[in-house]
N, C-alpha and C positions, 0 to 999 in steps of 0.2 A: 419855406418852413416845413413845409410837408411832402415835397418831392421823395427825399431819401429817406421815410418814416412809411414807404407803402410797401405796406408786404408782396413781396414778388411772386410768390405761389401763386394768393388772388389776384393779383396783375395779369400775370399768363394763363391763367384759366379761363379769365371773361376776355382776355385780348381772342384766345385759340378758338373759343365759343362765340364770339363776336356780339358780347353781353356788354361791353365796357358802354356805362352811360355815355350820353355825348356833354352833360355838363353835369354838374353836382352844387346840392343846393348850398345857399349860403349858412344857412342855419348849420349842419352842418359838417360844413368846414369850418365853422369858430368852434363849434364842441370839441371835434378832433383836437385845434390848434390848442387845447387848453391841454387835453391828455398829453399829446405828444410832440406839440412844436419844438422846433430843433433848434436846440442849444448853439446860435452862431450870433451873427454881428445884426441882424437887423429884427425885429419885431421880439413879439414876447416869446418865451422861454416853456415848453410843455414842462407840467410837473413830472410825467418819465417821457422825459425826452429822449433815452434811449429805446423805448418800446416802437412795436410797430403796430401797423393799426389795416384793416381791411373796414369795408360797409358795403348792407348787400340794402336792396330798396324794396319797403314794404309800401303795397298798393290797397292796403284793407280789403282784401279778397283772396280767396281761397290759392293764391297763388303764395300765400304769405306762407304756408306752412314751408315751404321750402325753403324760403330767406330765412326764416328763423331754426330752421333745425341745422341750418351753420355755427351755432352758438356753442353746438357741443366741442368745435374744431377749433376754437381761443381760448384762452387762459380767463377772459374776462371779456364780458358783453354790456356793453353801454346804449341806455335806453333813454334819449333825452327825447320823449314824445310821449304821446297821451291821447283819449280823446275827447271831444267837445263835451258831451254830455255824462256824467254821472250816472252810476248806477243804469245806465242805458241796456246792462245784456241783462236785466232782469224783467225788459220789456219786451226782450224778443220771442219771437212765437217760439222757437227753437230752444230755447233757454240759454242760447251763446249769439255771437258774431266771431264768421269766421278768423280776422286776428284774432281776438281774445282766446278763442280755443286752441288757437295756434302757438299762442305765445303760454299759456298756460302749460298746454301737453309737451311742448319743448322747454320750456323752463327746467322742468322736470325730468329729465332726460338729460339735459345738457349739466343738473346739479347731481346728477347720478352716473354721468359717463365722461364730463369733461376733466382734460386734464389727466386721464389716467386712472379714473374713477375717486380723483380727488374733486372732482367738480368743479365744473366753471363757474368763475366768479359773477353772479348777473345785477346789476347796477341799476336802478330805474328810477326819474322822477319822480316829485310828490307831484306836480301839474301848480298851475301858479292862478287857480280862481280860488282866491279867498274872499278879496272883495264881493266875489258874487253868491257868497254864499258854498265853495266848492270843497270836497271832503278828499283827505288823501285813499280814504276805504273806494273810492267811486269806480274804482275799477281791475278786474281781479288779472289783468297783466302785470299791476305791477304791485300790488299790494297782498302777495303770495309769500309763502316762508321761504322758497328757494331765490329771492329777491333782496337786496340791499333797497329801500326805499328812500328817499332822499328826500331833504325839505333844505329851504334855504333861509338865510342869515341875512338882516340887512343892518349894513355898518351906520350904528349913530350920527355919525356927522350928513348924513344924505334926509333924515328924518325931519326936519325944519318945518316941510309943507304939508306935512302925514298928521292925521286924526290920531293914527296909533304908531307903538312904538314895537308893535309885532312887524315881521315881514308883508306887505301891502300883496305881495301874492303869491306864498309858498301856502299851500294848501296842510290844513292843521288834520291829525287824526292820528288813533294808536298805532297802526302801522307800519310808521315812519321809525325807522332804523337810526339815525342819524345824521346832522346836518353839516352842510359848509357854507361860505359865503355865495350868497345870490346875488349882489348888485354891485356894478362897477369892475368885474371880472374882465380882467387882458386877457386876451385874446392873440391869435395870431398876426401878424401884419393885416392891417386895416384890409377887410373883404371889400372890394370894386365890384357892383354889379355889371354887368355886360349883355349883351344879347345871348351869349354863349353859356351864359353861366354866371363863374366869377371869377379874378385872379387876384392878385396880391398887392396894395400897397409897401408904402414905403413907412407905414405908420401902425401901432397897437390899436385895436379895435374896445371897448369896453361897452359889457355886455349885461343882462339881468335876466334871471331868472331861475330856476328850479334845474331848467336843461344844461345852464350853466357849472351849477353846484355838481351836480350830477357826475361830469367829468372829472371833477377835482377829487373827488371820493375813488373815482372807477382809477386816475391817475396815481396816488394815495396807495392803491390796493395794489397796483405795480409793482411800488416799490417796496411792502408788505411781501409781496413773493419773490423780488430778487432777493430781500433777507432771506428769507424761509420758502423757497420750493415746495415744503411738505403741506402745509396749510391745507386742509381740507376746508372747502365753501365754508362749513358752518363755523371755522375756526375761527375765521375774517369773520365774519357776524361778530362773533363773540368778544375779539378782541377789538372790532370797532365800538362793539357798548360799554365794554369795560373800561376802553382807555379816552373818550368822551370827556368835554369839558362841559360845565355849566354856562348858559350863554346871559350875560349881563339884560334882561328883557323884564323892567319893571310889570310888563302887562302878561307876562307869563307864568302858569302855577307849575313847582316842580314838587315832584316828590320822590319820595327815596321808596324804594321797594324791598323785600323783605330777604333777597340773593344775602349767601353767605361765602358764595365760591370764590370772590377777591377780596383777598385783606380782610375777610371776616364780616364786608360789609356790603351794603343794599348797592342797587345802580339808581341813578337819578334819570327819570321821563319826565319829559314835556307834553303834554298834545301838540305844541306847535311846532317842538324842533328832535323828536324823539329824546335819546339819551343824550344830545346835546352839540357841540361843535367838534367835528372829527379834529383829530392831535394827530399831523404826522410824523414825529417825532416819539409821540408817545405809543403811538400805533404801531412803528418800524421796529423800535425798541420791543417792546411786549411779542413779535411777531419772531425775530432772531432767539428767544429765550422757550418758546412756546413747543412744549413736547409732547400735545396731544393730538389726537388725528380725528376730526371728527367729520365722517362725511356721510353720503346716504346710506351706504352698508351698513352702518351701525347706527343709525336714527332708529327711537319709535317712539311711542306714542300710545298712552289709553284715552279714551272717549266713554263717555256717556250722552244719553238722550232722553229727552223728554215724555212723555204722554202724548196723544193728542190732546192739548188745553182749550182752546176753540176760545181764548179768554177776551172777553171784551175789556178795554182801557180807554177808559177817560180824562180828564183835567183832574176830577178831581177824585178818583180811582186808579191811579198807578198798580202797578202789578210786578211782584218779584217770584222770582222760579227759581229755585237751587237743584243743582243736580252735583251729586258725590261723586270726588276723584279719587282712587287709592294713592299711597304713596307709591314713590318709587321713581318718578320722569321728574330730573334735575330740568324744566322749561328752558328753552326756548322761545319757540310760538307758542299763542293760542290760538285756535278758530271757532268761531263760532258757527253753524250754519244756522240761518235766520227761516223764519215762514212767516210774513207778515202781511198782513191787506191792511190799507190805508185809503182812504176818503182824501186826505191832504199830507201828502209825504212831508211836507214841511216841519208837521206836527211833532214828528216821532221823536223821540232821545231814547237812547238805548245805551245802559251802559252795563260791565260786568266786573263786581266785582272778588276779588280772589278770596282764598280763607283766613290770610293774614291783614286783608283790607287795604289790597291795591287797587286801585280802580282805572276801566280803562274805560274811556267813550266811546263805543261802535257809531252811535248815530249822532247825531248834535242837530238839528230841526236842519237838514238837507235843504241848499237855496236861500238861506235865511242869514244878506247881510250882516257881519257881526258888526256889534255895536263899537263906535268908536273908529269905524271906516266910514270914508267918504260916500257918501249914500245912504247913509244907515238910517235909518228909520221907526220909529215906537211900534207903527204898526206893520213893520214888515212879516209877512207870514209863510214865507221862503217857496218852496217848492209844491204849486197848488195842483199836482199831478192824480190823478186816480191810481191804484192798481196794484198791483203785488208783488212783493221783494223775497226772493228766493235765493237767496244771497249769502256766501258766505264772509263775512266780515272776522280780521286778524287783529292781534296785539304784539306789539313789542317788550310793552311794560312789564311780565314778568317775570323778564328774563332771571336765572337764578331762582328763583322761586321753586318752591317741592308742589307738587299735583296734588300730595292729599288733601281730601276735606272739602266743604261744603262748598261751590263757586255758587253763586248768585247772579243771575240777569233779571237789569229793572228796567222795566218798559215804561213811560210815561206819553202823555198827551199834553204837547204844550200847550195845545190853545182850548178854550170852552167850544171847539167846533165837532165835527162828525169823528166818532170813537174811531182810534185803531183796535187792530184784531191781532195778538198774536195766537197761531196756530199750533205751533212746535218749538222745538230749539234742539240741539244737541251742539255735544262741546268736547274739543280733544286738546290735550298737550303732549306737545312734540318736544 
C-alpha cells in the first residue's frame, strides 16, 4: 500500500547519507496509510492516494530543528504527535523546549517559503486528553496561526458505553480549526508488529484518535491543491472554515460569529470541534473557484497591550480588561499573550471576548475532568500545579470578524482557594 507512494528524492538522499531508519514505527505507518494508501486490490484506500509522502524522525532534542525545517520542501506537513504534558514550555527555565522552538520557528518559515512562497500546508493534532482534563491551547507547536489544528469526531453508533456524547479524547479549545472523524478510521492493510518493525497484513486496520483525524484533513488538503495549485496556506484555512459542517453533538454549544465574507453570513465554532466537520466535496469545490492569494506576504496584523495590572482575582472577584483594536484586519487569528501566576492552575478560566460578542475560551480550569466523562467527579479541582504561564494562547472563532472596537479578557477563579494574579495581556489580529 505504500511502497510506490515513497517519495524517491527522500529515499536516495537517506539511502546515499546512510540515514534510512532500520524500521518505522507503526503509529506511523497507519497515519501515512490513511493520507496515501494505494488505490489497488488489497487494504484500505488513502484519501490522495495519488500523493506522495516522505517522514523525517523527531527525537525532542535540539537535533529536531533540522527534521523540521524539511517542512518548507512539501506541499503539506502532517503532525499527528504531541506532548505528554500541557502547557509544560511555560515551566521551562528557558521559556521553550527545544522541539517546541523548533517546530514554532519552522512552522513559520516553511508558511512563508513553502511551496513557492505560497506556503506549506501544516496539519497538527488537537492531542486526545480530554478525559483527563487536556486542552488543545497546551501547546504552542500546534496550536500557532501557521497550523491547521485538528480535533476529532466520534460516530454515534460507538457511544453506548460513554458518560458523553462528545469525543472521549479530542481535546476541546479555541484553537482548533477544524474537525474529521476520530474513531473507527481504516487504515492501511492491518500493521503486523515484528522484531523489525512492522509489515503488512492482508487485512484493514481501524484506528482512533486525533492522529488519525489529522491525516484525513492533511489528505483532504491534497486534493484541495490538485484543484487549485494557487491556494496560499491561509487560503485552505479559510476555505476549510467556511465550508465546515455542523456536527450532530447534543452536548456541544455552537455559535455563529459575526463574519460577513461568505453569503453575507457568520461561521459556526465549537470549543470542541472548531468550525466543525471538514466537507471534501464542499472544500474541493470552493478551492477550484477560489481567486484569492492569501499568503505570508501579504498577512498583517494590529496589536494592543495592556498596562502593567498586577490585578489580584478571586472566586468571588473576577476581573475583565479591554484593550481597543482599530478597524481595518478582516481576522483570521487572534492571540493573546498571557502573564499569569497561579497557586492552582486548575483554577483559572480565561476567556476573551470580541466587540460584537463572540466569545472564545483560552483557559477552561486546566486538568479538571469534564463533567459527564468517566471519572469525573464534584470535587475534582484539575491541575494543582504552582507557577507561571507566559503563554501565548489563539482562536479560531473569529474568523471574519473586523478588529475594530473594544475586545475583552475575563479572568476568573474557579474555586474559593488561593487567588490568581493576572499581570499583563496584550492582543493582536492577524
Amino acid at each position: 500500500d505504500l511502497a510506490e507512494k515513497i517519495d524517491q528524492a527522500w529515499l536516495t538522499t537517506h539511502k546515499t547519507a546512510g540515514t534510512l531508519p532500520s524500521h518505522f514505527s507503526n503509529h506511523a505507518t497507519m497515519v501515512a496509510g490513511v493520507m496515501v494508501a494505494a488505490k489497488n486490490d488489497s487494504g484500505a484506500v488513502g484519501i490522495a492516494y495519488q500523493a506522495k509522502i516522505a517522514g523525517y524522525y523527531l527525537a525532542n532534542n535540539g537535533s529536531d530543528a533540522s527534521g523540521l525545517g524539511h517542512m518548507s520542501n512539501y506541499d503539506i506537513a502532517n503532525h499527528s504527535w504531541g506532548f505528554k504534558k500541557d502547557f509544560a514550555v511555560s515551566n521551562i527555565a528557558n521559556g521553550r523546549i527545544d522541539t517546541h522552538s523548533a517546530m514554532l520557528a519552522n512552522a513559520q518559515y516553511a508558511a512563508g517559503n513553502g511551496r513557492g512562497g505560497l506556503g506549506t500546508v501544516i496539519v497538527t493534532a488537537g492531542g486526545n486528553q480530554r478525559a483527563k482534563g487536556g486542552s488543545a491551547q497546551g501547546s504552542m507547536t500546534n496550536n500557532n496561526r501557521f497550523s491547521i489544528q485538528v480535533g476529532a469526531s466520534y460516530t454515534p453508533g460507538d457511544l453506548s458505553t460513554l458518560l458523553s456524547s462528545n469525543a472521549p479524547f479530542s481535546n476541546p479549545g479555541a484553537s482548533l480549526l477544524i474537525s474529521a472523524p476520530g474513531n473507527q478510521v481504516a487504515t492501511t492493510s492491518q500493521v503486523v508488529k515484528t522484531d523489525q518493525g512492522s509489515i503488512f497484513g492482508n487485512q484493514t486496520s481501524l484506528i482512533d484518535g486525533t492522529s488519525f483525524a489529522t491525516p484525513i484533513v492533511s489528505g483532504i488538503v491534497a486534493l484541495m491543491l490538485e484543484a487549485n495549485p494557487n491556494l496560499g496556506y491561509r487560503d485552505v484555512q479559510a476555505i476549510l472554515a467556511a465550508s465546515a459542517r455542523k456536527i450532530n453533538d447534543a452536548q456541544t454549544q455552537w455559535q455563529d460569529n459575526s463574519a460577513k465574507f461568505i453569503n453575507g453570513g457568520g461561521i459556526h465554532f465549537s470549543h470542541d470541534y472548531g468550525a466543525g466537520h471538514i466537507d471534501a466535496l464542499a472544500a474541493v469545490r470552493l478551492a477550484q473557484t477560489w481567486t484569492a492569494k492569501n499568503t505570508a506576504e501579504n498577512e498583517f496584523f494590529y496589536s494592543a497591550q495592556s498596562a502593567v495590572l498586577n490585578q489580584s482575582i478571586t472566586l468571588t472577584q473576577p476581573y475583565s480588561s479591554s484593550l481597543a483594536l482599530q478597524n481595518g484586519v478582516n481576522i483570521e487569528h487572534i492571540e493573546v499573550d498571557l502573564d499569569l501566576d497561579y497557586s492552582h492552575f486548575g483554577d483559572a478560566v480565561v476567556k476573551l471576548i470580541s466587540p460584537t460578542g463572540t466569545q472564545s475560551i483560552l483557559l477552561n480550569r486546566p486538568g479538571k475532568i469534564p463533567q459527564g466523562m468517566t471519572g469525573a467527579h464534584v470535587n475534582d479541582l484539575g491541575d494543582a500545579s504552582t507557577g507561571k504561564l507566559r503563554y501565548t494562547l489563539m482562536s479560531t472563532h473569529h474568523w471574519g470578524e473586523q478588529s475594530g472596537g473594544q475586545w475583552t479578557l475575563q479572568v476568573s477563579d474557579a474555586t474559593d482557594g488561593t487567588p490568581l494574579t493576572l499581570n499583563s495581556w496584550s492582543l493582536r489580529a492577524y
